[in-house]
MARZA-337550 format. One record per atom (N, C-alpha, C): residue in one letter; atom name; y, x, z. Coordinates in nm, 3 decimals, decimal comma, padded with zeros to 5 digits. Atoms other than C-alpha are relative to their C-alpha. Example, Ala and Ser with C-alpha at 12.3 -4.5 7.8 and 13.67 -1.06 7.14 Angstrom:
MARZA-337550
resn name yy xx zz
a N -00,119 00,089 00,000;
a CA -00,450 01,230 00,780;
a C 00,120 00,090 00,000;
s N -00,119 -00,082 -00,006;
s CA -00,106 01,367 00,714;
s C 00,109 -00,077 00,073;
***
This chain:
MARZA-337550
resn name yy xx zz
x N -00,101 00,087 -00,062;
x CA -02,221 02,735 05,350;
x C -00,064 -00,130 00,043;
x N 00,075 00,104 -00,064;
x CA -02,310 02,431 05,580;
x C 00,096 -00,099 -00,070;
x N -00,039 00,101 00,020;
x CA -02,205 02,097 05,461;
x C 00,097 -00,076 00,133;
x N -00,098 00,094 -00,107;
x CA -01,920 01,901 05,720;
x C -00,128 -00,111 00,004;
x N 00,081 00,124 00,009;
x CA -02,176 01,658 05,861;
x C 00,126 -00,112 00,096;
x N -00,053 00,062 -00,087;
x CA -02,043 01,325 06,064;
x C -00,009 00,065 00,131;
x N 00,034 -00,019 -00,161;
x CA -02,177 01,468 06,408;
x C -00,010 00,145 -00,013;
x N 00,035 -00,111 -00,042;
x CA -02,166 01,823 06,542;
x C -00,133 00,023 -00,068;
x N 00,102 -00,045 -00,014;
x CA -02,412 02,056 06,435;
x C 00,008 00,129 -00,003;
x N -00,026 -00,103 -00,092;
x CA -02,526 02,364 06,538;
x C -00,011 00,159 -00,084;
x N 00,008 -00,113 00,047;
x CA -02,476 02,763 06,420;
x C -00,011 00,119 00,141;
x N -00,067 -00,083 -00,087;
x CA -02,436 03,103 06,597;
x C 00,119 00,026 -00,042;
x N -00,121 -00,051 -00,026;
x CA -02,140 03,260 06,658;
x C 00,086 00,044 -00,104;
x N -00,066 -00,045 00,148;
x CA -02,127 03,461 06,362;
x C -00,043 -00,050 -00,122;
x N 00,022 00,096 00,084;
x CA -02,249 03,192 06,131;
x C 00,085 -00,104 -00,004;
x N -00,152 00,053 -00,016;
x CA -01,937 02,999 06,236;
x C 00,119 00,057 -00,014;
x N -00,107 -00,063 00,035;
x CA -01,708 03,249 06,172;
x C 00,000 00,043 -00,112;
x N -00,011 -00,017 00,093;
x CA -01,807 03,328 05,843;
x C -00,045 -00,144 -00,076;
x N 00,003 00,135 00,048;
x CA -01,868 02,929 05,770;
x C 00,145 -00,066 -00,015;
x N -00,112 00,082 00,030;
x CA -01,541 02,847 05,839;
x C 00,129 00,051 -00,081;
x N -00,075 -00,056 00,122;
x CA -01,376 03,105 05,596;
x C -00,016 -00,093 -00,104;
x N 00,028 00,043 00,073;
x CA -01,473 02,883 05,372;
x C 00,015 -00,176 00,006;
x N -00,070 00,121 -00,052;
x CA -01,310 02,532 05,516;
x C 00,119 -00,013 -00,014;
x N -00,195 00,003 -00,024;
x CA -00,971 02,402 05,468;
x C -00,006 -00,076 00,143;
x N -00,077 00,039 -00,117;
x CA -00,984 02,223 05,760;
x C -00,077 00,048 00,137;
x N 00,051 -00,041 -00,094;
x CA -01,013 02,336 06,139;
x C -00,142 -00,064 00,061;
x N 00,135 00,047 -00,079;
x CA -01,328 02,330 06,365;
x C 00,037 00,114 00,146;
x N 00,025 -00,007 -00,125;
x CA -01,379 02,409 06,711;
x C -00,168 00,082 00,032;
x N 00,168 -00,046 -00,010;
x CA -01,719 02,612 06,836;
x C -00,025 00,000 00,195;
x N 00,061 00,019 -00,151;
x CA -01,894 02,486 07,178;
x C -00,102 00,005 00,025;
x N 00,088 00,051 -00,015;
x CA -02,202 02,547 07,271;
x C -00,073 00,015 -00,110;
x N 00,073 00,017 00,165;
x CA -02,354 02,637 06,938;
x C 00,066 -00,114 -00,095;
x N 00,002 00,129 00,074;
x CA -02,196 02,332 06,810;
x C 00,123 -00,020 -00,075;
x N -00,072 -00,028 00,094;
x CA -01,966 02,309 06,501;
x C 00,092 -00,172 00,059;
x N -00,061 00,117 -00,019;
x CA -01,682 02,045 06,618;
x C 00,126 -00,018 -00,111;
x N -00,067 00,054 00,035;
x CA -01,443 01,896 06,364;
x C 00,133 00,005 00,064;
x N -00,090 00,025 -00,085;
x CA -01,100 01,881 06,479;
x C 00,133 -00,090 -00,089;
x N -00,049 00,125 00,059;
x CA -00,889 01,543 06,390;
x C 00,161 00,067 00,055;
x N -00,174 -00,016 00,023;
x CA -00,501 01,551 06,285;
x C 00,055 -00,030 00,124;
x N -00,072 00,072 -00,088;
x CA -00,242 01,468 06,560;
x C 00,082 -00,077 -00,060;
x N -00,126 00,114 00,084;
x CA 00,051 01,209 06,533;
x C 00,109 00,084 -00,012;
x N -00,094 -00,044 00,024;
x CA 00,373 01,242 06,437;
x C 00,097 00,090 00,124;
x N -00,024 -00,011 -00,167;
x CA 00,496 01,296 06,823;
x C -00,087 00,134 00,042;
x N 00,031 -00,118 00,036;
x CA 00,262 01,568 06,829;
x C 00,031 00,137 -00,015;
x N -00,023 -00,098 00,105;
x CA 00,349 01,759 06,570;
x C 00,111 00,092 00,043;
x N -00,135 -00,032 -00,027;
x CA 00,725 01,753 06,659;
x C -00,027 00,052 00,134;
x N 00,017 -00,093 -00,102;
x CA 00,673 01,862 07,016;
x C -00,049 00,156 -00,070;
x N 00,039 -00,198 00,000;
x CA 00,449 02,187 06,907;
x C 00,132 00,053 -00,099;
x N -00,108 -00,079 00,123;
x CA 00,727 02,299 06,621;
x C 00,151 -00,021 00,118;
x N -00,139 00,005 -00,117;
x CA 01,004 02,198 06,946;
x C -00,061 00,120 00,079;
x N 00,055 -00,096 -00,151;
x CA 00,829 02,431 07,176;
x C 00,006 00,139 -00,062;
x N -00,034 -00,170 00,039;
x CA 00,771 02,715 06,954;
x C 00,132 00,064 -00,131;
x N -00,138 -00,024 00,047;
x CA 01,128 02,694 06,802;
x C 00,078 00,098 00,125;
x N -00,041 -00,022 -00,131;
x CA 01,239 02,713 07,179;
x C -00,041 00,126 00,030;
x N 00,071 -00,176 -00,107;
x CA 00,980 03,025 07,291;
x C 00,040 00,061 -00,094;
x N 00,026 -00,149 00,091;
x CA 01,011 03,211 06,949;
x C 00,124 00,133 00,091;
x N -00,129 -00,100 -00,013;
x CA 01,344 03,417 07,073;
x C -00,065 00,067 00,121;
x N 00,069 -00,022 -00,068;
x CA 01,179 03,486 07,393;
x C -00,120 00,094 -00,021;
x N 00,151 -00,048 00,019;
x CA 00,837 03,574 07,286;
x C 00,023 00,128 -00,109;
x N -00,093 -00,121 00,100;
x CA 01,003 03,823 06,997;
x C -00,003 00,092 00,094;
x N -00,117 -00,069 -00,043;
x CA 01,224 03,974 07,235;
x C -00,111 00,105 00,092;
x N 00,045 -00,099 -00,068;
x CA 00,930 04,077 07,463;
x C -00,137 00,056 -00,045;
x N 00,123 -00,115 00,071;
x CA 00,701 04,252 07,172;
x C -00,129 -00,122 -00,002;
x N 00,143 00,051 -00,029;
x CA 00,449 03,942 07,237;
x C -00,024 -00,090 -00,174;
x N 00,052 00,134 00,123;
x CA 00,293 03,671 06,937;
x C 00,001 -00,157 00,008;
x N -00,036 00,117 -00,088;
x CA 00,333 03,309 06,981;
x C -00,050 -00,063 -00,141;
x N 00,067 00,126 00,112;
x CA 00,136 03,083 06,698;
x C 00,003 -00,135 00,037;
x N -00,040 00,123 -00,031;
x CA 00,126 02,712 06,635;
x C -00,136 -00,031 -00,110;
x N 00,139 00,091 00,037;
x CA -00,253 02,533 06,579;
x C -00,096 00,055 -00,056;
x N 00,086 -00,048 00,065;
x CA -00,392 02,739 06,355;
x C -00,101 00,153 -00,026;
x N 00,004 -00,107 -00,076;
x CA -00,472 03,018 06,546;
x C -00,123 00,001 00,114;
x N 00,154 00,019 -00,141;
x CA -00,867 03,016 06,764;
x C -00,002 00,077 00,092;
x N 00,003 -00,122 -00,121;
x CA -00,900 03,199 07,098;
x C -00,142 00,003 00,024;
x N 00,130 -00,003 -00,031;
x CA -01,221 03,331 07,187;
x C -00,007 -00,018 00,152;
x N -00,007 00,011 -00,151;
x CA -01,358 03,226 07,509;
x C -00,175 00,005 -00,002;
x N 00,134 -00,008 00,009;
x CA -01,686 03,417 07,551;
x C -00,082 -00,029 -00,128;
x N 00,112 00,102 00,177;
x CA -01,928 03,211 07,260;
x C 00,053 -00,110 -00,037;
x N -00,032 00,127 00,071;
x CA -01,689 02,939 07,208;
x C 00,148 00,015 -00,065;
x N -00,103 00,007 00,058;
x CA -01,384 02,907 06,983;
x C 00,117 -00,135 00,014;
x N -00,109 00,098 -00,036;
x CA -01,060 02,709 07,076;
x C 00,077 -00,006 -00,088;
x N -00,143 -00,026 00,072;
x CA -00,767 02,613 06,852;
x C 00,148 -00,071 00,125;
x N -00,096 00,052 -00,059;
x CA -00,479 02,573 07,112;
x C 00,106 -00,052 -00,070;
x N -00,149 00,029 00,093;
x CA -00,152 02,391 06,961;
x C 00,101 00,091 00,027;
x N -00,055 -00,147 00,052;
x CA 00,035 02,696 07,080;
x C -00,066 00,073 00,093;
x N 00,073 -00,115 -00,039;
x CA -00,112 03,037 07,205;
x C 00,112 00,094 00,014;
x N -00,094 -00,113 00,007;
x CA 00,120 03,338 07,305;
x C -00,093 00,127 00,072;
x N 00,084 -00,101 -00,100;
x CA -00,082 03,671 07,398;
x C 00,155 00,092 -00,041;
x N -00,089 -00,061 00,008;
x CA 00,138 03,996 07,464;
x C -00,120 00,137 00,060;
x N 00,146 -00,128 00,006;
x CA -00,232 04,245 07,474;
x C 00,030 00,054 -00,133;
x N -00,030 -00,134 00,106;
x CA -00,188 04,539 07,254;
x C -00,160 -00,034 -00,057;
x N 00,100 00,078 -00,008;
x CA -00,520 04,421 07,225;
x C 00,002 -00,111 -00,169;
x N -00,050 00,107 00,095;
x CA -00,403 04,089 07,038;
x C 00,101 00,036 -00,172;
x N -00,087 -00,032 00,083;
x CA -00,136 04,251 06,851;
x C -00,071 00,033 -00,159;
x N 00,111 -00,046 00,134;
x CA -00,400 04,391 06,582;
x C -00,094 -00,080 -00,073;
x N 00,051 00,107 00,040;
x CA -00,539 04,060 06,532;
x C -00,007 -00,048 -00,131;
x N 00,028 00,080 00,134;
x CA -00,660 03,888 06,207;
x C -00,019 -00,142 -00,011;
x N 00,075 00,110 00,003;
x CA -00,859 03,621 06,284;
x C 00,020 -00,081 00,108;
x N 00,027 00,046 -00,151;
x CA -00,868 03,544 06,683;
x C 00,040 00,058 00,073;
x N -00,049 -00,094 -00,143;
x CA -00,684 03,630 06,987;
x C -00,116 -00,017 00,125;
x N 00,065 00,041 -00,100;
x CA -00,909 03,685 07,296;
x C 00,085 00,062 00,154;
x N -00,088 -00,045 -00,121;
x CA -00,644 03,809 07,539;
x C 00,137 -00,086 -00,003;
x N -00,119 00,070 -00,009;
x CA -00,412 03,538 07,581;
x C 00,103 -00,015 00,124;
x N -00,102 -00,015 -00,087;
x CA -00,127 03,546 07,804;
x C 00,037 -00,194 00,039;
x N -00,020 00,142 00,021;
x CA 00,002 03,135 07,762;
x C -00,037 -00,083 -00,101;
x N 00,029 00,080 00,085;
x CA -00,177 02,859 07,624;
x C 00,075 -00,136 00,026;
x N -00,036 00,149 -00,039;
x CA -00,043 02,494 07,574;
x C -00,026 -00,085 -00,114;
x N 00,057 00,106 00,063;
x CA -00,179 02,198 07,479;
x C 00,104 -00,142 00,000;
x N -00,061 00,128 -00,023;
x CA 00,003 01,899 07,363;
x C -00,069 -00,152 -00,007;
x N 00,089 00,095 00,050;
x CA -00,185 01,586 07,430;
x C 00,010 -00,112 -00,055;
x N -00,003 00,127 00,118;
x CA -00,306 01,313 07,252;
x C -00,115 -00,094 00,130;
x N 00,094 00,107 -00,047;
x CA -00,535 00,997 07,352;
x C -00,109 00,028 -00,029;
x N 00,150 -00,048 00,045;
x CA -00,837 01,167 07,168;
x C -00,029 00,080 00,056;
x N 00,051 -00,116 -00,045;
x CA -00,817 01,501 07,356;
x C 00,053 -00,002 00,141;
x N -00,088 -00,036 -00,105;
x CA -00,645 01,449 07,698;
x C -00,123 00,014 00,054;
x N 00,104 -00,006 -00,068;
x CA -00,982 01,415 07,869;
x C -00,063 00,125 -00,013;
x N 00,059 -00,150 00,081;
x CA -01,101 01,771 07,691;
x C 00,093 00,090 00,034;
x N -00,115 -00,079 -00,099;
x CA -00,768 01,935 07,776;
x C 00,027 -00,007 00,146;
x N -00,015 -00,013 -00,140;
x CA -00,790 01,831 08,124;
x C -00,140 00,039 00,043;
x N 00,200 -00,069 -00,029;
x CA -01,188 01,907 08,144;
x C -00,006 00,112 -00,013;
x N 00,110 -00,180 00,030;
x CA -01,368 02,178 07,961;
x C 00,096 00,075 -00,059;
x N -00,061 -00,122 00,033;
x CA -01,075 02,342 07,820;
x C 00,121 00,013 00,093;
x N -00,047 -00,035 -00,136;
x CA -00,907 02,355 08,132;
x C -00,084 00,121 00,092;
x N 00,106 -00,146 -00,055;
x CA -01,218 02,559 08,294;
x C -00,002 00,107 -00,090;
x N -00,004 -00,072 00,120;
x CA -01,240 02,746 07,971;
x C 00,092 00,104 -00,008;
x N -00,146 -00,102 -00,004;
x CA -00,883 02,861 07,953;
x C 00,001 00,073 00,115;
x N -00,026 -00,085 -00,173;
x CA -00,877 02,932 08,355;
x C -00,085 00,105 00,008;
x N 00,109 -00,097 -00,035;
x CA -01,166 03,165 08,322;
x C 00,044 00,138 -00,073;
x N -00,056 -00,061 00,079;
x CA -00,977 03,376 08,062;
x C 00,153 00,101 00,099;
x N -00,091 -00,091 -00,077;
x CA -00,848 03,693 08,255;
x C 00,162 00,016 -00,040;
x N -00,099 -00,040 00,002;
x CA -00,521 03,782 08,101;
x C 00,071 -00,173 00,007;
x N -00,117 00,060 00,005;
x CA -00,427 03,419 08,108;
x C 00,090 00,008 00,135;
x N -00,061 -00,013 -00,101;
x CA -00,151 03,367 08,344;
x C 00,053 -00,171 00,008;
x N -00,046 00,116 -00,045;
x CA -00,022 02,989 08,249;
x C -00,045 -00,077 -00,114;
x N 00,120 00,121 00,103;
x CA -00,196 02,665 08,084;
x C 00,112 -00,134 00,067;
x N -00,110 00,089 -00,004;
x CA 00,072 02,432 08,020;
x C -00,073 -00,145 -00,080;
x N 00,033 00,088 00,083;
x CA -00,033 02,060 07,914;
x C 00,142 -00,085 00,000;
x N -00,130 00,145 00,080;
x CA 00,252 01,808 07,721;
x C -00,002 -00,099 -00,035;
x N 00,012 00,106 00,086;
x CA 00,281 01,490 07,712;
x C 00,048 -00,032 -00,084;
x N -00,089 00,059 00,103;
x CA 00,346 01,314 07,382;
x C 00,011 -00,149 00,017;
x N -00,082 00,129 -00,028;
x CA 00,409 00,953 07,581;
x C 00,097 00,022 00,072;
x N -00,063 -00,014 -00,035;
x CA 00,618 01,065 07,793;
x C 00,120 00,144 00,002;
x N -00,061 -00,149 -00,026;
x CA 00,864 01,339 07,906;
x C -00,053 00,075 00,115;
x N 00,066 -00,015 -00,127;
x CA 00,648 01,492 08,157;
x C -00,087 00,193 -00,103;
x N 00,060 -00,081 00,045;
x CA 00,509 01,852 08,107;
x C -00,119 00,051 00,162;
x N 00,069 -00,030 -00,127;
x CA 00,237 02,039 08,377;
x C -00,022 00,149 -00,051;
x N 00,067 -00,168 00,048;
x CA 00,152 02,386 08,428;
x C -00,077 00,033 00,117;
x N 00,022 -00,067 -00,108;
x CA -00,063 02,553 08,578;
x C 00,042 00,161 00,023;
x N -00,018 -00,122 -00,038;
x CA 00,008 02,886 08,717;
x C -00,081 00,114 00,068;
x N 00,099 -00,117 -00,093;
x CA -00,211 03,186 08,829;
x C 00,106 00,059 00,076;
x N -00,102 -00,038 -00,132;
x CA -00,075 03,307 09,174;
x C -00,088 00,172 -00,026;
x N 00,047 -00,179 00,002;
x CA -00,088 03,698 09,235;
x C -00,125 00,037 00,038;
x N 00,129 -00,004 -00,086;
x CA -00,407 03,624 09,455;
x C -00,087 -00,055 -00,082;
x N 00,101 00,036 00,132;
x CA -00,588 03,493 09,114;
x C -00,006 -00,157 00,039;
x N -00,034 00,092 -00,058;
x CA -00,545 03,135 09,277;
x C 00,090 -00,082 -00,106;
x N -00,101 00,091 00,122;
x CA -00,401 02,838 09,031;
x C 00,169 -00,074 00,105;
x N -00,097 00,097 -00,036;
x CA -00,088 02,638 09,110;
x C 00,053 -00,064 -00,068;
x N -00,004 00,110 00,112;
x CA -00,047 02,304 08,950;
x C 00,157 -00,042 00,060;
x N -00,139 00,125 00,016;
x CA 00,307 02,175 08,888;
x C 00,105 -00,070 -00,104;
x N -00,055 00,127 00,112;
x CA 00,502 01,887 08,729;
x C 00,128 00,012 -00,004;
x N -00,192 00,033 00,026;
x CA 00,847 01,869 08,517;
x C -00,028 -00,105 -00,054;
x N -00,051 00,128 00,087;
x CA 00,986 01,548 08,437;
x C 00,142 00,062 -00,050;
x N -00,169 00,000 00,065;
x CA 01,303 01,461 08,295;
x C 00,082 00,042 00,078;
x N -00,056 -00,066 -00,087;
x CA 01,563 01,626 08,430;
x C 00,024 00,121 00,081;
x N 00,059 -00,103 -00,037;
x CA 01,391 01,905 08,554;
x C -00,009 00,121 -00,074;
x N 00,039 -00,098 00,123;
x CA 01,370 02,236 08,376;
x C -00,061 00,072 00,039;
x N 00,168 -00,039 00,012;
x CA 01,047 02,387 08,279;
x C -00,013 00,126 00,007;
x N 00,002 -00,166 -00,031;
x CA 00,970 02,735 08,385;
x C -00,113 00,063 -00,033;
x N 00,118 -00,082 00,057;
x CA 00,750 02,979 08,217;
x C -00,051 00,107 00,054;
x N 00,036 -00,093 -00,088;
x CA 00,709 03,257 08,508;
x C -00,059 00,131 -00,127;
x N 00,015 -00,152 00,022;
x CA 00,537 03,503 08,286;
x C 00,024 00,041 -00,112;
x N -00,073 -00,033 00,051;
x CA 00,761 03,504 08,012;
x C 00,133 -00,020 00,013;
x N -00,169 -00,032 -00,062;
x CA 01,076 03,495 08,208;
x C 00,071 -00,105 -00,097;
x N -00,076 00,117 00,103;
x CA 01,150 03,176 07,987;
x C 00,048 -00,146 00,094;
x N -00,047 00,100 -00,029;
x CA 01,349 02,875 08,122;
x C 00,035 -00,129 -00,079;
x N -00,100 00,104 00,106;
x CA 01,469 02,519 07,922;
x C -00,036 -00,158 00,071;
x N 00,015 00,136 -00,078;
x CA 01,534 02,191 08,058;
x C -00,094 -00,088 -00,092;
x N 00,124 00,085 00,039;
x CA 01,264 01,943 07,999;
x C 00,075 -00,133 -00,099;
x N -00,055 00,112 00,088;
x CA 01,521 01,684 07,823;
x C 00,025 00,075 -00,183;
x N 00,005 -00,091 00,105;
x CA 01,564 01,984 07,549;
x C -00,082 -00,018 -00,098;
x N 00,178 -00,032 00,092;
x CA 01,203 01,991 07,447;
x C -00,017 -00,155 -00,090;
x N 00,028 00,173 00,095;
x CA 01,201 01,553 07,409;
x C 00,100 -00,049 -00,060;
x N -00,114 00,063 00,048;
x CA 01,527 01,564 07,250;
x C -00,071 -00,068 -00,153;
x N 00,051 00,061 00,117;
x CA 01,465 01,348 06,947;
x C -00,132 -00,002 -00,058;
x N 00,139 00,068 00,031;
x CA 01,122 01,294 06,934;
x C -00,016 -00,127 00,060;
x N 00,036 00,099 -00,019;
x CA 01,006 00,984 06,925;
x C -00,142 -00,034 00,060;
x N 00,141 00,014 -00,100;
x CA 00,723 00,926 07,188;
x C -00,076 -00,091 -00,059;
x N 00,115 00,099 00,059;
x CA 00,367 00,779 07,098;
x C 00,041 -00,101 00,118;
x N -00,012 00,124 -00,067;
x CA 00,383 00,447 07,233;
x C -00,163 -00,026 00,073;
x N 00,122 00,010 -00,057;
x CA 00,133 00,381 07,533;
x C 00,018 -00,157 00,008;
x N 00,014 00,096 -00,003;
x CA -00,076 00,107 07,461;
x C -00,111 -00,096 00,116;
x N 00,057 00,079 -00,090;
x CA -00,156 -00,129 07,740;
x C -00,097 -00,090 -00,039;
x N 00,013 00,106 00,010;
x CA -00,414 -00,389 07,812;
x C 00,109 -00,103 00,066;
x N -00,076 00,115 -00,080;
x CA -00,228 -00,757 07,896;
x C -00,075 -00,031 00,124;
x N 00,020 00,058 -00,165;
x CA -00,250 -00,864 08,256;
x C -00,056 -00,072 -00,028;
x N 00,084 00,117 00,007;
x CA -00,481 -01,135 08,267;
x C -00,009 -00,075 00,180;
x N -00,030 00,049 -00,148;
x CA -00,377 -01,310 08,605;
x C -00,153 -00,062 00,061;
x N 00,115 00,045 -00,007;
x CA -00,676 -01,532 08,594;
x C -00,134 00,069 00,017;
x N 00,092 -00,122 00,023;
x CA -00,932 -01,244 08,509;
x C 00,029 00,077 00,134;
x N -00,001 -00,055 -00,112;
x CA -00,797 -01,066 08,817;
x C -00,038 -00,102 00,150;
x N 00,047 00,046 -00,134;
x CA -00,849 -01,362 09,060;
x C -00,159 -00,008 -00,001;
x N 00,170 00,007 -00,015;
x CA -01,227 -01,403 08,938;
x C -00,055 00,159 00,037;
x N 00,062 -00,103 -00,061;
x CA -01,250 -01,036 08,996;
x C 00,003 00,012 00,160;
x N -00,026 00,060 -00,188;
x CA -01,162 -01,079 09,387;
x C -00,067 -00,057 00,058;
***
């Protein structure tokens, strides 16, 4: 067993999968490289347990699986923990450890990972044949995004706000977007102050 260091370090594939039987807490695998993966907030939390309250009846109904964080997808040599995952591969169904046929992933973000959910596990997920939709959530706002694979293998990016209700195309799932932020309490985005002065010396 490897020791949790401060900084990434590095295993194969299957030296990470039988290292982290032996962890209580999650890790991530990129690149050879053993990543840590830090708590979310409260805002968070409550979104993923709103979302897969919402899909479970759905996701049941059509024979598929639908987990929440603690659940890794394989992608090629690297290991993901999405905050929720739904595959519906006969494939998946026989699963123990790892789904690698995922149908819908979604990420709810944070300030530590939005840059990583909109980056490398954006390419990551998109490269992943059976997916069909890669949903990201904000937890400042009420704002969700999806993308969508078109019939022609082709993405299509689009935005619900408030008001709007959020469509899941390839589980025939619908729910208005005020549903999902009912009573959560949004992380608070924190601004710098205007500095009036500071902007005329930049000019």
């Amino acid at each position: 067993m490897v020791a949790l260091q401060d900084k990434p370090f590095r295993l194969t594939p299957q030296q990470f999968l039988e290292w982290e039987k032996t962890q209580e807490n999650r890790h991530e695998y990129v690149n050879g490289y053993v990543i840590a993966m830090a708590g979310g907030t409260i805002a968070h939390n409550d979104i993923s347990l709103t979302l897969y309250r919402l899909l479970y009846p759905q996701v049941r109904a059509s024979r598929c699986r639908i987990n929440v964080a603690d659940v890794k997808v394989q992608i090629r040599r690297r290991y993901r923990y999405p905050d929720l995952v739904i595959t519906c591969d006969d494939r998946d169904k026989v699963a123990t450890q790892l789904f690698q046929y995922p149908k819908v992933i979604i990420e709810v973000l944070s300030p530590s990972t939005e840059s990583t959910d909109r980056g490398k596990k954006l390419r990551e997920y998109l490269s992943i044949d059976t997916l069909q939709e890669y949903v990201l959530v904000s937890s400042n706002e009420s704002l969700i995004e999806v993308c969508r694979r078109n019939s022609d293998g082709t993405w299509q990016y689009i935005i619900y706000e408030s008001g709007n209700e959020l469509r899941l195309e390839s589980l025939e799932f619908t729910c208005a977007i005020d549903e999902i932020y009912e009573s959560i309490v949004l992380d608070e985005i924190v601004e710098e102050p205007f500095d009036a002065e500071e902007q005329e010396a930049e000019e």
